[in-house]
C-alpha positions as CSV (number, residue, x, y, z in Angstrom):
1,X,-3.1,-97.9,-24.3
2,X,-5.1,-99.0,-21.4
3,X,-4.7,-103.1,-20.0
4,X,-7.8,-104.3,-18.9
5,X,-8.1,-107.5,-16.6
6,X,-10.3,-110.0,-18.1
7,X,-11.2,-112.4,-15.0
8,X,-10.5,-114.9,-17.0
9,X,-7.3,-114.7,-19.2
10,X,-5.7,-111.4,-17.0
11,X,-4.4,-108.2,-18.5
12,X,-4.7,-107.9,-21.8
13,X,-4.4,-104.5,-24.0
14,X,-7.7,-102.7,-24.7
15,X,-7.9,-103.6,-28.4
16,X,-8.8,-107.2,-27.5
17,X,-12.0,-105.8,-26.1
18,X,-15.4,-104.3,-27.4
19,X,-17.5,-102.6,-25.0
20,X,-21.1,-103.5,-24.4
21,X,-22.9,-100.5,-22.8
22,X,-23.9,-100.4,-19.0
23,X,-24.1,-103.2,-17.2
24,X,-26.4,-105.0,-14.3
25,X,-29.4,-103.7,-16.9
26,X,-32.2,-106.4,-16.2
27,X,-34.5,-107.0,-19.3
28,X,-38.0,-107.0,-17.9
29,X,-39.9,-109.7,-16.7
30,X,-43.2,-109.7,-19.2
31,X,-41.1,-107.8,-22.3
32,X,-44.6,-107.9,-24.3
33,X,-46.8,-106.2,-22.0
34,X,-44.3,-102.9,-22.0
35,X,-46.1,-99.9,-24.2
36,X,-43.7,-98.4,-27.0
37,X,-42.5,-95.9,-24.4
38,X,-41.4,-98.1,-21.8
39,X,-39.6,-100.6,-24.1
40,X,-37.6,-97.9,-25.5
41,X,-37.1,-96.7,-22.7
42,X,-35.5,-100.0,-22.0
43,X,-33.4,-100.6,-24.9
44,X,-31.9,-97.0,-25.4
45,X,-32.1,-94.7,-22.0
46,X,-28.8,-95.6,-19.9
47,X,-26.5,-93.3,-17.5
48,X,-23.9,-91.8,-18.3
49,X,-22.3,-90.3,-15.4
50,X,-19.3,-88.4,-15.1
51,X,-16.9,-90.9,-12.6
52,X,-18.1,-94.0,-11.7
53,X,-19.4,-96.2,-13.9
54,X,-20.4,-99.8,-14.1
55,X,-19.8,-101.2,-17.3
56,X,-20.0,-104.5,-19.8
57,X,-17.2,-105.5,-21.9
58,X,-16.8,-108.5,-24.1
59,X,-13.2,-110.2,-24.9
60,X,-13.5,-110.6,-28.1
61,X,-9.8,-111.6,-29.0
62,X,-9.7,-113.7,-26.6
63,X,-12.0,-116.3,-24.4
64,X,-15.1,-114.2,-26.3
65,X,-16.9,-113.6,-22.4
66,X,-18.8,-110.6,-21.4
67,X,-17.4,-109.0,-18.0
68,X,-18.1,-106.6,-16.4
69,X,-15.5,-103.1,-15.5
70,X,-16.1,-100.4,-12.6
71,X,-14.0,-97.7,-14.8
72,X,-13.9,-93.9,-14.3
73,X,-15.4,-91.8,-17.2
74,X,-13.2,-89.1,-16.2
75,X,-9.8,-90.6,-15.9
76,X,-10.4,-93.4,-17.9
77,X,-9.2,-95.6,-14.4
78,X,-10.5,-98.8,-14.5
79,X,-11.0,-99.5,-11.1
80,X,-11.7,-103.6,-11.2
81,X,-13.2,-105.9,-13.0
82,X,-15.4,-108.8,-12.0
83,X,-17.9,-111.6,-13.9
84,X,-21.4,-111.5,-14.5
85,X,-23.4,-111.8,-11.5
86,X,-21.1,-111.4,-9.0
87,X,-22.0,-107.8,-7.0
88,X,-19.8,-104.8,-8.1
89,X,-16.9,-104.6,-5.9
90,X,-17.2,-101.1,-3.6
């Protein structure tokens, strides 16, 4: 079972957690002016790399705040984890 270190209540076991797709996505400025294409574009086209990956995950049994996880889709190594709107750690 992986631990991962919510920046807020530490290491807790994966099953406390729900992921939340790809993180640092930035929802458009004018939403309403985007053409069908573009807004799906928006809502459903994400990376999905193979090694390092920015994610969001939310605590859910536990303080119920989003974070966000650099974690390795290969190895499944989380790498670190770090709140919303602070930079990705290199």
């Amino acid at each position: 079972m992986l631990l991962i270190d919510c920046p807020w209540c530490g290491a807790r076991p994966e099953n406390e957690f729900r992921y939340g797709g790809e993180a640092h996505i930035a929802r458009p400025q004018d939403a309403a002016s985007l053409d069908d294409a573009a807004w799906t574009a928006f809502l459903y086209m994400r990376n999905n790399p193979k090694g390092r990956h920015a994610e969001r995950w939310r605590h859910i049994h536990g303080c119920g705040r989003f974070f966000n996880c650099l974690r390795d889709t290969v190895s499944d190594r989380i790498e670190a984890t770090y709140k919303p709107g602070e930079p990705a750690p290199q």
